[in-house]
MITORFI-13683 format. One line per 5 residues: number of its first residue (from 1); their letters; for each residue x, y negated, z negated of N, C-alpha, C, O. Coordinates in nm, 4 decimals, padded with zeros to 6 digits. Each point is the difference from the previous one (the first is absolute). Layout:
// residues N
NUM	A	X/Y/Z/X/Y/Z/X/Y/Z/X/Y/Z | ...
//
This chain:
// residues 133
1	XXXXX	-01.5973/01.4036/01.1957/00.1214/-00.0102/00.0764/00.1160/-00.0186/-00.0972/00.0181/-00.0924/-00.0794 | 00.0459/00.1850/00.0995/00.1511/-00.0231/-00.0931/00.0886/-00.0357/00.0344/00.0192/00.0447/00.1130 | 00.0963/-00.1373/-00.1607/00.0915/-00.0484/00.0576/00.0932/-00.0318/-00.0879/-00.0307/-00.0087/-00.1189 | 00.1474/-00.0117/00.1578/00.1730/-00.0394/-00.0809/00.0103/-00.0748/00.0214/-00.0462/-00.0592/00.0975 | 00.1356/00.0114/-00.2062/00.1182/-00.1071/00.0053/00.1304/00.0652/-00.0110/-00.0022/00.0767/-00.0962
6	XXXXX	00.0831/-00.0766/00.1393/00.1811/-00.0072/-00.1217/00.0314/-00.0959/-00.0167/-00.0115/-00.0810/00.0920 | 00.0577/00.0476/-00.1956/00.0376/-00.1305/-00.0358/00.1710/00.0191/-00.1172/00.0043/00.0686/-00.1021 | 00.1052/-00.1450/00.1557/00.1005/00.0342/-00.0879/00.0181/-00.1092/-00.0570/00.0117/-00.1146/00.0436 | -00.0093/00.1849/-00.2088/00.0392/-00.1148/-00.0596/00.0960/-00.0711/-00.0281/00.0951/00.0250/00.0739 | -00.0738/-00.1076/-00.1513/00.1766/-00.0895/00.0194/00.0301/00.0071/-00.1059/00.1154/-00.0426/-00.0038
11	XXXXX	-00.1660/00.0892/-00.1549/00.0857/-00.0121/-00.1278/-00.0321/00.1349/-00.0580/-00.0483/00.0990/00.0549 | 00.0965/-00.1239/-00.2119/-00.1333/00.0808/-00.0820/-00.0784/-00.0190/-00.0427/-00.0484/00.1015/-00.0500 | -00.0468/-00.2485/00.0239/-00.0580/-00.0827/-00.0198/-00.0535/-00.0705/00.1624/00.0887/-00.0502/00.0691 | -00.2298/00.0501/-00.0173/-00.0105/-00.0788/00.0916/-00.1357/-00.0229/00.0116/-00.0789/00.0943/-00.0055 | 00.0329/-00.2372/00.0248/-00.1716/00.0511/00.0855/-00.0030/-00.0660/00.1548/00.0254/-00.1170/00.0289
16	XXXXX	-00.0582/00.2103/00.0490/00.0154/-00.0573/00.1436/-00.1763/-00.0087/00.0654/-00.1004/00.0711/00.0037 | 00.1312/-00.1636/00.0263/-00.1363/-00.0280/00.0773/00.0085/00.0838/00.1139/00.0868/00.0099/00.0867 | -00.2183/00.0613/-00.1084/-00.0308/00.1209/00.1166/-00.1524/-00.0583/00.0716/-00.0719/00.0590/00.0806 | 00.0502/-00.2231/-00.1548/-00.1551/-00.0198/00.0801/-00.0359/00.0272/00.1880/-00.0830/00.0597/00.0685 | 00.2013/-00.1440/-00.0494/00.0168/00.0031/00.1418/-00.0065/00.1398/00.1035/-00.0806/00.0240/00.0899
21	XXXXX	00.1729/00.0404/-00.1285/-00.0134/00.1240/00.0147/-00.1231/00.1287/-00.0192/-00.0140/00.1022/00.0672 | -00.0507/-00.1427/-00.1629/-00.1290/00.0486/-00.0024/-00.1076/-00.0711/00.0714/-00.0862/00.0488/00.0730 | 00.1027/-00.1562/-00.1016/-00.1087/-00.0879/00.1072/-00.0075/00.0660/00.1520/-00.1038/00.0470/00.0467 | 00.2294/-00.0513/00.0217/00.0420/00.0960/00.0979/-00.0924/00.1164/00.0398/-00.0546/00.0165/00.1091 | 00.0493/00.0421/-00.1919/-00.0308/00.1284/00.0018/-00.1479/00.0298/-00.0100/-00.0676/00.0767/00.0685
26	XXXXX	00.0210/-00.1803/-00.2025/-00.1315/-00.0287/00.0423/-00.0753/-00.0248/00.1807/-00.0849/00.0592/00.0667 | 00.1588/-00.1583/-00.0497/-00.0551/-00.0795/00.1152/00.0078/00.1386/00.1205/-00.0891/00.0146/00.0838 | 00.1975/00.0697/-00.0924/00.0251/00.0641/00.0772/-00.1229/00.1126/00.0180/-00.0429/00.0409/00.1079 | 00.0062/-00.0091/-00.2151/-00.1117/00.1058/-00.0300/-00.1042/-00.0350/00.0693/-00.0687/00.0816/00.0614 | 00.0405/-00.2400/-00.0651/-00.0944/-00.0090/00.1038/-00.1609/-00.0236/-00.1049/-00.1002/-00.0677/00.0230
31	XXXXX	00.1314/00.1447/-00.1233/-00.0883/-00.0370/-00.1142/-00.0291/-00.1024/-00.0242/00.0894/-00.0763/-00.0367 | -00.2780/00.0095/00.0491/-00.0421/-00.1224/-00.0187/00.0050/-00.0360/-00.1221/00.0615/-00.0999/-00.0372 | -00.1457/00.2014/-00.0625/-00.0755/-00.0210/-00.0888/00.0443/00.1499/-00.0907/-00.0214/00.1116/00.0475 | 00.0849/-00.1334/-00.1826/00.0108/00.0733/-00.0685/00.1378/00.0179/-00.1162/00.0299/-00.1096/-00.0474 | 00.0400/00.2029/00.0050/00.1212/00.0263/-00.1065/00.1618/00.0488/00.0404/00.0315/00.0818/00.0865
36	XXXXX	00.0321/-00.1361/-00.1503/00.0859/00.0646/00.0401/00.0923/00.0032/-00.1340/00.0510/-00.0972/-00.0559 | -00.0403/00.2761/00.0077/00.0457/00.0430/-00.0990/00.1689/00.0021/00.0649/00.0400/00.0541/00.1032 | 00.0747/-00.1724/-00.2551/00.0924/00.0301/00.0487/00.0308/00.0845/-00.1263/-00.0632/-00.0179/-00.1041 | 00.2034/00.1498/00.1204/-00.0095/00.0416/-00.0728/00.1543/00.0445/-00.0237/00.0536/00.0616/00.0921 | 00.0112/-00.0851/-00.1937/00.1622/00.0308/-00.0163/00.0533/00.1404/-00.0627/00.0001/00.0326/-00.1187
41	XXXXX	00.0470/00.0445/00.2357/00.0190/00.1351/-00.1081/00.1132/00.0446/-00.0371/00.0649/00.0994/00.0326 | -00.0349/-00.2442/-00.1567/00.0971/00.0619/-00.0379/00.0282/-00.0708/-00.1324/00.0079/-00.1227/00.0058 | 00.0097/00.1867/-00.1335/00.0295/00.0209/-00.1425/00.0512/-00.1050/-00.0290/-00.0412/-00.0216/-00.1140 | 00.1256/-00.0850/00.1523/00.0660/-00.0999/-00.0419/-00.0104/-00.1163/00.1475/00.0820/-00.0711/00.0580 | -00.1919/00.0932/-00.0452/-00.0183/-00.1157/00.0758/-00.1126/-00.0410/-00.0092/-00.0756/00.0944/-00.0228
46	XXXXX	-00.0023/-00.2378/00.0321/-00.1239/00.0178/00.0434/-00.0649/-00.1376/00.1173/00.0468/-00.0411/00.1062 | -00.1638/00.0022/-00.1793/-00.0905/-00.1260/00.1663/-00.0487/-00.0401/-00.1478/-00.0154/00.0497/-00.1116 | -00.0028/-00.2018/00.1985/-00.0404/-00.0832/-00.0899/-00.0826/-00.1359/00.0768/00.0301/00.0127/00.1187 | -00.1032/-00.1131/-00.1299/-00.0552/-00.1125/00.0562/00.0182/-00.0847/-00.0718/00.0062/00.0255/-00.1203 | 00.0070/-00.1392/00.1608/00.0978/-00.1088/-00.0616/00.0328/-00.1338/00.0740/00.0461/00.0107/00.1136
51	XXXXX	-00.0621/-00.1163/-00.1580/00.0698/-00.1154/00.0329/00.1212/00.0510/00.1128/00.0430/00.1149/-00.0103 | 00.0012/-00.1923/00.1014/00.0797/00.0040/00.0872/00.0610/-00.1413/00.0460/00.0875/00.0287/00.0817 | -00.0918/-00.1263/-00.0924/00.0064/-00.1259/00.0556/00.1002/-00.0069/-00.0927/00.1081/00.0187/00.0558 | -00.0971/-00.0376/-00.1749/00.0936/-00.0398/-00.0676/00.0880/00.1576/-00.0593/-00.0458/00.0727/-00.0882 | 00.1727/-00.0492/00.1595/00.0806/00.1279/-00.0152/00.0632/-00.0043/-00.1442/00.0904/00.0793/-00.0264
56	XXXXX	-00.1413/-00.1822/-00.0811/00.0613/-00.0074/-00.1296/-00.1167/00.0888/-00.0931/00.0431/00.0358/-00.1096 | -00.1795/00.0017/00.1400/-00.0696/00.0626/-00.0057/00.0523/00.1498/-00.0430/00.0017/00.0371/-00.1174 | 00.0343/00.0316/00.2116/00.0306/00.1173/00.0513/00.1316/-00.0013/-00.0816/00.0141/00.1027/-00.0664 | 00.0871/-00.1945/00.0547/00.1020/-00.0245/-00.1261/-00.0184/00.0441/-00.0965/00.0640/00.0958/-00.0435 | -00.1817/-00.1691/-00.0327/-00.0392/-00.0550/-00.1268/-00.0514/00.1517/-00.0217/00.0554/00.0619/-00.0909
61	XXXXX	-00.1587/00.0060/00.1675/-00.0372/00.1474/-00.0394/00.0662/00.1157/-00.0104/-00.0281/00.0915/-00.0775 | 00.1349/-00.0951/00.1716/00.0759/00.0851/-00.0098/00.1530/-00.0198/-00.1334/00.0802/00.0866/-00.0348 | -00.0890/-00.2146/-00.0045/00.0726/-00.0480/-00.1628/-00.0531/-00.0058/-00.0650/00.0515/-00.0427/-00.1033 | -00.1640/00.0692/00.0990/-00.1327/00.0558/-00.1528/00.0186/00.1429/-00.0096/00.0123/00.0519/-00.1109 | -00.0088/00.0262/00.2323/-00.0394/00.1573/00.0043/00.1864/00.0389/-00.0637/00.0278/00.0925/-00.0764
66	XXXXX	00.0592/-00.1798/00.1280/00.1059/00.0405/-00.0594/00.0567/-00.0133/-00.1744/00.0796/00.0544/-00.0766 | -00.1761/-00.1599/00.0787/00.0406/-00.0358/-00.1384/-00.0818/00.0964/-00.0813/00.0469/00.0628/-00.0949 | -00.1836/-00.0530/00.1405/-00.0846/00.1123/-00.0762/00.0275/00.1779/-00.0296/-00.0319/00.0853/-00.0828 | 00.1167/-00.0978/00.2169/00.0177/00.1254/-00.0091/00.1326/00.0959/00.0727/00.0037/00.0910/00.0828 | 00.1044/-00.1706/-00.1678/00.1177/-00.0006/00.0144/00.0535/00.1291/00.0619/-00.0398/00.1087/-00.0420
71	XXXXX	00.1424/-00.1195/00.1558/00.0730/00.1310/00.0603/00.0535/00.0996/-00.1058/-00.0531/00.1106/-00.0107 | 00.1322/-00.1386/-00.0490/00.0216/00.0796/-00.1480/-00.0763/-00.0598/-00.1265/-00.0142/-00.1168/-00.0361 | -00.0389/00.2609/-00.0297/-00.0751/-00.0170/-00.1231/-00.0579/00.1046/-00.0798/-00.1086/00.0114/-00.0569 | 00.2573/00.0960/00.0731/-00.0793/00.1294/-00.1012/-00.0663/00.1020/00.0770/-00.0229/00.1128/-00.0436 | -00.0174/-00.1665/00.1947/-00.1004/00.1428/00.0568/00.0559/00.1489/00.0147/00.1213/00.0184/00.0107
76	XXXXX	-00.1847/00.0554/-00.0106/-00.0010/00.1266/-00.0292/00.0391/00.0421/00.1545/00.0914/00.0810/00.0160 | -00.1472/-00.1252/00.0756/-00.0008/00.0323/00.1543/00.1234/00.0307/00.0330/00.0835/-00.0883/-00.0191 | -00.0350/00.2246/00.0793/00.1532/00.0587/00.0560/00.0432/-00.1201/00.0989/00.1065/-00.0617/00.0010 | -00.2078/00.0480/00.0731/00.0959/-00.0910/00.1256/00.0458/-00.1518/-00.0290/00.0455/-00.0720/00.0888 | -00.0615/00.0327/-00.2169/00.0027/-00.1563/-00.0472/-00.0706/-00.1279/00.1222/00.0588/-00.0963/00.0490
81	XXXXX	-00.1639/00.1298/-00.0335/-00.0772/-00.0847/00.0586/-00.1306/00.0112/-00.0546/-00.0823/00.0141/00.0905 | 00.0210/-00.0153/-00.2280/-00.1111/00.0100/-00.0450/-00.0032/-00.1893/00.0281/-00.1157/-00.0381/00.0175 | 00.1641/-00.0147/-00.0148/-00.0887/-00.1580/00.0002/-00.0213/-00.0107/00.1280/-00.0844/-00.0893/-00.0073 | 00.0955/00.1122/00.1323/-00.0118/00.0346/00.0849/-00.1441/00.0766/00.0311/-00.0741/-00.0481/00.0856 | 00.0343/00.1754/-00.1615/-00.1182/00.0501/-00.0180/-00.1213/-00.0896/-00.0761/-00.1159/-00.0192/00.0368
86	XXXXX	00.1941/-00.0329/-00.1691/-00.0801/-00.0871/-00.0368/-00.0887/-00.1370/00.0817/-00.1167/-00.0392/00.0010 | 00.2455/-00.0035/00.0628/-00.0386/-00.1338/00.0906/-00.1302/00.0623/00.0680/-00.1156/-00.0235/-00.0354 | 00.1636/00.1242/00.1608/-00.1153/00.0542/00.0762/-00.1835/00.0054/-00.0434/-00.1044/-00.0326/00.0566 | 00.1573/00.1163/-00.2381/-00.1087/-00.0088/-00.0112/-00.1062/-00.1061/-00.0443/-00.1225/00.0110/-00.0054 | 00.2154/-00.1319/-00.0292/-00.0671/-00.1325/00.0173/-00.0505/-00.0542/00.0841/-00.1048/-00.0642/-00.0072
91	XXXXX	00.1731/00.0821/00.1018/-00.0412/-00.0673/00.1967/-00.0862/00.0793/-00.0012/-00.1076/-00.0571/-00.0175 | 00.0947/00.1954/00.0304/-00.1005/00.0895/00.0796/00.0374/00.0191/00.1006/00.0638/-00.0877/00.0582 | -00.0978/00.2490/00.0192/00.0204/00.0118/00.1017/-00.0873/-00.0309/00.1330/00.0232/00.0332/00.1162 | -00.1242/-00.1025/-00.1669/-00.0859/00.0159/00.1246/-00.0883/-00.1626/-00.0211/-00.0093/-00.0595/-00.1074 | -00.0483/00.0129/00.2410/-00.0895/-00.0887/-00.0048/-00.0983/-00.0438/00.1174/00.0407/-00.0213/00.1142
96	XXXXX	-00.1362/00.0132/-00.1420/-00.1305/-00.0032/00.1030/00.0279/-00.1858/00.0640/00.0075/-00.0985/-00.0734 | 00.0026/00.0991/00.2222/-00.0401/-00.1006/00.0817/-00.1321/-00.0220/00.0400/-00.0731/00.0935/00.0325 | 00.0296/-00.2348/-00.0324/-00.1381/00.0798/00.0908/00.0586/-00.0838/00.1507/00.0965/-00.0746/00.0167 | -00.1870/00.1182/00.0650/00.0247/-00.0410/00.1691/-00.1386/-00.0474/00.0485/-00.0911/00.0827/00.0001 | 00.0664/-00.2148/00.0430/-00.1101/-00.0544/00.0802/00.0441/-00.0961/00.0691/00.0604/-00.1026/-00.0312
101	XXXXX	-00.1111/00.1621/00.1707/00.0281/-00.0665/00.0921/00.1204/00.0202/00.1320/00.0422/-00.0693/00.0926 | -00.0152/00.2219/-00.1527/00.1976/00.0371/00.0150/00.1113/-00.0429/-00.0517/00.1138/00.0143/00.0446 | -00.1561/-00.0799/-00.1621/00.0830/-00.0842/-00.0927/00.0402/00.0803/-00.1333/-00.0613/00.0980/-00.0422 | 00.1741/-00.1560/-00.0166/-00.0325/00.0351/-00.1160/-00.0838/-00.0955/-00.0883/-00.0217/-00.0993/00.0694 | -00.0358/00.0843/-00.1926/-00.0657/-00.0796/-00.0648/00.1186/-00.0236/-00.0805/00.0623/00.1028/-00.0265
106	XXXXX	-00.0322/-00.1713/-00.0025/00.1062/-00.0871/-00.1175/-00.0170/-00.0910/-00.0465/-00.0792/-00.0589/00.0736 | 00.1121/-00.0280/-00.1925/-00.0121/-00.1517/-00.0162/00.1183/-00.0944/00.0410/00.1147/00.0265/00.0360 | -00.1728/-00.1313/-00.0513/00.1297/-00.0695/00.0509/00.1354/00.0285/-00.0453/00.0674/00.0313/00.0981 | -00.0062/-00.0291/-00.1946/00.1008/-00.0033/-00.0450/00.0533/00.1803/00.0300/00.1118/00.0381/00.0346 | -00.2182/00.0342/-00.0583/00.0328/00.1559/-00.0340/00.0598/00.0579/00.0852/-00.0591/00.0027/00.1079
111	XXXXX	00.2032/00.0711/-00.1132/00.0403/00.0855/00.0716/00.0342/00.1741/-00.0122/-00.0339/00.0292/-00.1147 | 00.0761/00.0719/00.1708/-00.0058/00.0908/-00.0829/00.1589/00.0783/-00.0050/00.0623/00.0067/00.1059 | -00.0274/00.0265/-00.1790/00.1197/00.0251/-00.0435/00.0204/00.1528/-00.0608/-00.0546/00.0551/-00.0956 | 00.1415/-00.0151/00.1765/00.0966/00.1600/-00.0723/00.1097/-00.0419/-00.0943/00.0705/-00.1007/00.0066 | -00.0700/00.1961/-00.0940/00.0823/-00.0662/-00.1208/00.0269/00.0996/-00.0120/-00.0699/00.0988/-00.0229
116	XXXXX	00.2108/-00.1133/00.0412/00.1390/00.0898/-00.0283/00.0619/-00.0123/-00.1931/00.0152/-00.0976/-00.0734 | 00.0011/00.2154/00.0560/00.0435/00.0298/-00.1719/00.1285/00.0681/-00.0014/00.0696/-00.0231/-00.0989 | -00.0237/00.1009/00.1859/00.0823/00.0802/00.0545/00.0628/00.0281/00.0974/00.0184/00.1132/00.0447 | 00.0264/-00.2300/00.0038/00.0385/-00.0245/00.1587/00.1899/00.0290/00.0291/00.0511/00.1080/-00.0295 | -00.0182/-00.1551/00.0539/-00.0376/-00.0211/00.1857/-00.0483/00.1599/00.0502/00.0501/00.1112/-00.0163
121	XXXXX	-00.1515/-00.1523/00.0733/-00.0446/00.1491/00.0718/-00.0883/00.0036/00.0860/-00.0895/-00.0748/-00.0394 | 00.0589/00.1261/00.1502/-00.1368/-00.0286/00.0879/-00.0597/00.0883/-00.0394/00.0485/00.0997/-00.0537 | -00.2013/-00.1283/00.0803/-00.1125/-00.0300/-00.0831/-00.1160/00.0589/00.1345/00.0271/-00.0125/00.1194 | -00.1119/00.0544/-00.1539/-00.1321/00.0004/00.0516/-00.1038/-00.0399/-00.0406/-00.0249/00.0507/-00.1094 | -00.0808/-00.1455/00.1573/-00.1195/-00.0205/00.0110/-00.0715/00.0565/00.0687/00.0236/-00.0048/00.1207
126	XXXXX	-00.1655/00.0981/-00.1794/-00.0902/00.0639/00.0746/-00.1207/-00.1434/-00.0055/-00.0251/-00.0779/-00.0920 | -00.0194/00.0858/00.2041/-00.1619/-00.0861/00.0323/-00.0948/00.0948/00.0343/00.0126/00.0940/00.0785 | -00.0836/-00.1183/-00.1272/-00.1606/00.0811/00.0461/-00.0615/-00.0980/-00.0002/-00.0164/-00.0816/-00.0907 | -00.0459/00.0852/00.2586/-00.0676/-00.0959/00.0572/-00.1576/00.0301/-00.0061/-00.0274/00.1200/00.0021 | -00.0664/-00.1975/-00.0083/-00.1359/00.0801/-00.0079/-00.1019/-00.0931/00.0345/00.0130/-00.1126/-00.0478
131	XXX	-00.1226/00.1373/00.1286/-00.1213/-00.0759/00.0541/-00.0894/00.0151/-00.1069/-00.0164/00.1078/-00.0572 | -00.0520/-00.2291/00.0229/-00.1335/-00.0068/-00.1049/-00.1315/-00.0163/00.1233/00.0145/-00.0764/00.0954 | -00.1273/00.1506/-00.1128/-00.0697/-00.0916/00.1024/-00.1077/-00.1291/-00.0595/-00.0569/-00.0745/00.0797
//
């Protein structure tokens, strides 16, 4: 079962908690027992799992990824958003949930987050929902 999100972002820099929203969608599927591939298609964005309780977290990572890998710095890229590409390809675009019970499985603290490199812009999340037996 496939399914969306849009989600707009608010800077050029952002990570927004999309747990809720996927949880949603899970539950909606109706799916007891099984995965749910989320998946971001797009070059300067990506998903990530992560602490959530404390929003200095999500700070602190996104002022490492900046400091590491600064907006200007020599790239070759026409559109001047190679750190932007870079970031993405740190996050990754994609990440496996599992689901038992119609739940998602998470840990306590863990939430899951779209992370904006190149924003403000709305955004899509694909889910692929899937039964294990």
């Amino acid at each position: 079962m496939l399914e969306t999100i849009e989600i707009r972002t608010p800077a050029r820099s952002a990570m927004v908690d999309v747990t809720d929203r996927i949880a949603r969608k899970v539950v909606e599927s109706g799916i007891k027992s099984g995965f749910c591939l989320v998946h971001v298609p797009h070059t300067t964005a990506g998903i990530l799992v992560n602490e959530g309780a404390d929003p200095a977290v999500m700070e602190d990572i996104l002022d490492f990824l900046d400091r590491t890998v600064p907006w200007r710095a020599g790239y070759k890229h026409s559109e001047g958003n190679s750190a932007a590409h870079i970031k993405a390809t740190l996050t990754g675009a994609r990440t496996f949930l599992m689901i038992d019970h119609g739940q998602l499985i998470l840990g306590t603290w863990e939430r899951v987050f779209f992370c904006e490199f190149d924003g403000p812009r709305t955004r899509r999340i694909y889910l692929q929902i899937f039964a294990t037996s």
